[in-house]
N, C-alpha and C positions, 0 to 999 in steps of 0.2 A: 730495747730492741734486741731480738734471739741472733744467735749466730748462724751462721750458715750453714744447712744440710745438704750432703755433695748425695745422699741419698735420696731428697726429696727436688732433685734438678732434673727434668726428663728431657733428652733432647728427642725432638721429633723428627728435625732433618737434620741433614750436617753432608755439605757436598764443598770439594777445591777445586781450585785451578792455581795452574804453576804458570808464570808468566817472567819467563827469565832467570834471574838468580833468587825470586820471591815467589810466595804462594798466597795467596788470599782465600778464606775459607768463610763461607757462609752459615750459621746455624740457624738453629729454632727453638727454641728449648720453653718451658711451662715449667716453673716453682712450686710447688706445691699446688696443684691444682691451677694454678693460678693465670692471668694473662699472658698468652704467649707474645716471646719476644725475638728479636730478629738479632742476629748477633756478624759483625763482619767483622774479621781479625786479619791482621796480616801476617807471616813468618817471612826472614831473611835466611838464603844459607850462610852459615856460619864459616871459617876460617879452616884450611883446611888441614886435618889432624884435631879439629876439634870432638870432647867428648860428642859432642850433642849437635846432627848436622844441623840442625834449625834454630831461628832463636826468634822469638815475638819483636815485632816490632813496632811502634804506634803507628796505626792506620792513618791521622794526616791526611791530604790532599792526597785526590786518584788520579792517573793520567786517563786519558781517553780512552787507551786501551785496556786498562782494567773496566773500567766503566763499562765498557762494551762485554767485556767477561762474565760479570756478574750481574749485570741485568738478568740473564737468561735464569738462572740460577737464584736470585732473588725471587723470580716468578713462580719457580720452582716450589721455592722456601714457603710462600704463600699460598699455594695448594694443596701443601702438605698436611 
């Protein structure tokens, strides 16, 4: 199996929303030609004085009100 080309990764959409001290981002992205795929990540803010205001965090269980965030935005990701 080839390693991973960060040149051959296109994103097609890529939209967030912030929901308190966390941000949930939706993307789209297509590998090399290839079947597109639907990407949800989440980011936390980080501690404060830290380098890096953000930091990933495992997506896990949504509440409601994210659910309700990213629907729209998923629909979105899907039309794109």
């Amino acid at each position: 199996m080839g390693s991973f080309d960060k040149a051959l990764d296109k994103e097609l959409f890529k939209e967030t929303v912030e929901i308190g001290d966390q941000k949930l981002t939706v993307g789209k992205y297509s590998y090399n030609e290839g079947v597109k795929k639907v990407q949800i990540s989440r980011q936390r803010k980080s501690e404060e004085g830290s380098e890096y205001p953000w930091k990933f965090a495992k997506l896990g269980r949504m509440t409601i009100e994210e659910v309700e965030a990213v629907i729209p935005i998923l629909d979105k990701a899907l039309h794109a």
